[in-house]
Steps between C-alpha positions, in 0.01 A plus 500: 500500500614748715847624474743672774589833360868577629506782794700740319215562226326774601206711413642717265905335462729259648657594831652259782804396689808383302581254473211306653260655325653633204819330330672445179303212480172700477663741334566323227138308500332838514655626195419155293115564652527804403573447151207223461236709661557858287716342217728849482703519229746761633504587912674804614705361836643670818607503898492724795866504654413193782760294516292124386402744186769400287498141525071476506514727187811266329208209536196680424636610173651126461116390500390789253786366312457151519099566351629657208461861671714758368638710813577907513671512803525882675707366759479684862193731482185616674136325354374827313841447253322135480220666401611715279689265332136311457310812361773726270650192321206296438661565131805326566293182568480574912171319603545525861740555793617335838714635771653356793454680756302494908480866494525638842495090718766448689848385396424127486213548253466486091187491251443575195244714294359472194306659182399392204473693155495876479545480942200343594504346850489078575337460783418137693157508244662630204766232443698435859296248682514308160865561483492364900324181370694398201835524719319261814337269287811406238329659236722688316603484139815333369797739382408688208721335183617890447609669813473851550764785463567693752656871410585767747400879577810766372352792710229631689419773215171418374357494874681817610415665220141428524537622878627827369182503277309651801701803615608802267864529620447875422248561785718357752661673815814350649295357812701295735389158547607241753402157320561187714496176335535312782779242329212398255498530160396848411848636508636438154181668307553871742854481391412489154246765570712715689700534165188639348305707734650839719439351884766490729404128667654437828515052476440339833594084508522509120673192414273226410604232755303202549668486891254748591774667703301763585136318544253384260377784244153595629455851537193448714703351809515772719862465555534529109260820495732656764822419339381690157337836715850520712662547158222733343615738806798448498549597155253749451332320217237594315360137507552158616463167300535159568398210314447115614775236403285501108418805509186458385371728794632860572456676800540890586617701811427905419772757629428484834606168521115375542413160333198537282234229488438340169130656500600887454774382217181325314289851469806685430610243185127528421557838491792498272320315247191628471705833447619340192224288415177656584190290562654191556430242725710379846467185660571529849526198762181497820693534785522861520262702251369811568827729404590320168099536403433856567871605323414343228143610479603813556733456192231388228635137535326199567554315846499092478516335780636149453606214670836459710788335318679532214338241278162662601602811383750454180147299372254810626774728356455352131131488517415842620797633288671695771785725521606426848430306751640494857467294850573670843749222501708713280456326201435719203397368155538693153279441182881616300654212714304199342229589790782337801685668766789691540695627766753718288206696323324669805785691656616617174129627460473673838895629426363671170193605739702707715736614258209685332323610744774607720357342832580274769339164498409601836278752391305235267405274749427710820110590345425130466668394810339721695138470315522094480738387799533115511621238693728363329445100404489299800564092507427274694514097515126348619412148546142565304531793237132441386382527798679791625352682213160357553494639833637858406183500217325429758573745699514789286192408274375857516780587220466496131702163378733395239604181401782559246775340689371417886286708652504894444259671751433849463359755758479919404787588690688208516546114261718216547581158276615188651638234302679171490893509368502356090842363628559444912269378781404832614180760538594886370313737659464876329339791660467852357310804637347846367768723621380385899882290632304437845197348343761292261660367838191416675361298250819323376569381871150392538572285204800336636340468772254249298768379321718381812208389712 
């Protein structure tokens, strides 16, 4: 028998439109599916700073409860605490984590997102689509006869200190930093680190509001990207940050006030780590290849490609053994991080990285702009997705092909991948060049052109 699965279970989490898609309700259920699907006996439990967060969170750890659960409860946070929690305090009984949280949707959204022991990733295969079923088919156990206990976080210390873990406070400069949180949840953990570390950090819509009186917190919007440059200027910081509302992803403007795409912050990580940890290998998303494979190369390390999404690559990550991993997406995993993603460890890595080396960020990224310019990901809604990308293989069948997530096609001077969106209804189109910005134009309108016809 075929079952409904509820719209707000995703691919990868559970995302949708409170309260018709998510509620208390569901809340509640999802916690008591949960439970009967991984049996946990302790989950770490949080929220982003949206205002439904509270009250799904009161009834998701009512459910955990209720099926004999016991709850650690971190309160507001960002997922990589979550995380954390599920990797450094597998000791203390933690078998898994969930936060509450729709990242960087608008205001009206919630989800949730989950791991199991030591921070492994449940996807819709892994555990949520049976989760799905058990709530739309009545199917979940009765109340446990012992119901959980639920205890709650003192301090951030364990997580900020294990943050700290990756700079040497004695190599760093007093750099100026504008860091905008965008009223999301990242706020709280730079004010602990601001305590510890000698930046001056000029805090642009710092609160964590779940109004979103200033816009939702995606950095990518180009009215975000402007507001965080404007201040880099202004300022005359050394850097720019700025995190989504989970800050999970962390994005970088250099001194100039120019945003940097996620790509040339991949090689440069890679960089970082293989200075430590020579030989090692670095799992890198297809979209955009060429400059994370010949850094690292370069290097002595070990270029993986991968597929796109974080499942894909937390899984890839463990198998291959990797120190790092990134996506031009700007999400960057660590082997010391229970092999997720943070958004608080990279800028503290590229902060140490200029500190040491006495540079401008600038300066690190002009050689790979200029020898690998890109296009920067392009979406766009189609009717037919296969067929769009049947007819672009088609027409370019003279390149070398790759079928790691979509269709990679690669030519001597130039390569592009095209793929469907893991999580929306869209095509993403990436284009990158060898150091030639007119041939990189030419042949990404050509395939809009395809794409749009």
């Amino acid at each position: 028998m075929s079952v409904t699965i509820p719209s707000c279970f995703k691919a990868y989490d559970i995302r949708g439109k409170v309260p018709s898609e998510l509620n208390p309700e569901l809340a509640r259920n999802v916690g008591r599916a949960f439970a009967a699907v991984f049996k946990p006996r302790k989950i770490a439990v949080g929220h982003d700073m949206r205002l439904s967060s509270p009250e799904l969170t009161h009834a998701l750890v009512e459910g955990l409860l209720k099926s004999g659960v016991d709850v650690f409860n971190l309160g507001l946070c960002g997922t990589e605490e979550i995380y954390h929690a599920a990797f450094s305090l597998e000791n203390e009984g933690v078998d898994g984590g969930i936060i509450v949280t729709a990242s960087h949707n608008p205001a009206d959204y919630n989800g949730m997102k989950f791991v199991t022991v030591g921070a492994r990733p449940v996807t819709g295969g892994s555990g949520l689509k049976k989760m799905a079923e058990l709530i739309v088919t009545g199917s979940l156990p009765s109340p446990s006869e012992k119901p959980g206990l639920e205890s709650f976080a003192a301090d951030k210390e364990s997580y900020i200190q294990h943050l700290l873990g990756y700079v040497n406070p004695d190599e760093l400069a007093p750099l100026k930093l504008v860091v905008n949180n965008g009223n999301g949840s990242a706020a709280p953990v730079v004010d602990l680190l601001e305590k510890e570390l000698p930046f001056t950090f000029i805090k642009a819509f710092h609160e964590p509001d779940g109004t979103f009186p200033h816009g939702v917190p995606n950095p990518l919007l180009p009215e975000k990207r402007e507001e965080t440059a404007k201040l880099v200027r202004d300022h005359n910081a050394d850097m720019g940050i700025a995190w989504d509302g989970d800050f999970d992803r962390c994005f970088f403007w250099d001194e100039k006030g120019n945003f940097i795409e996620g790509y040339y912050i991949v090689g440069l990580l890679a960089l970082e780590l293989l200075s430590q940890n020579p030989g090692e290998k670095i799992l890198h998303d297809p979209r955009l290849v060429w400059n994370t494979q010949e850094l690292v190369s370069a290097a002595g390390g070990a270029p993986v490609m991968t597929q796109t999404g974080h499942a894909f690559i937390k899984e890839r990550m463990r198998q291959e053994d990797a120190i790092y991993g990134g996506e031009m997406s700007a999400h960057h995993y660590f082997k010391s991080f229970g092999y997720c993603d943070s958004g608080m460890i990279p800028w503290l890595l590229v902060a140490s990285l200029l500190s040491r080396r006495k540079v401008t960020l600038s300066s690190l990224v002009t050689d790979c702009r200029g020898a690998y310019p890109v296009s920067g990901e392009i979406n766009n809604v189609v009717d037919d997705p296969d067929a769009v990308i049947a007819k672009i293989e088609k027409q370019f069948h003279a390149g070398k092909k790759d079928y790691t997530d979509g269709l990679s096609v690669s030519f001597p001077e130039y390569r592009f991948n095209i793929r469907k969106s893991n999580t929306e209804p869209l095509l993403r189109l990436n284009v990158e060049s060898r150091g030639n910005p007119d041939l990189l134009s030419e042949k990404t309108e050509e395939l809009l052109k395809i794409i749009k016809s």
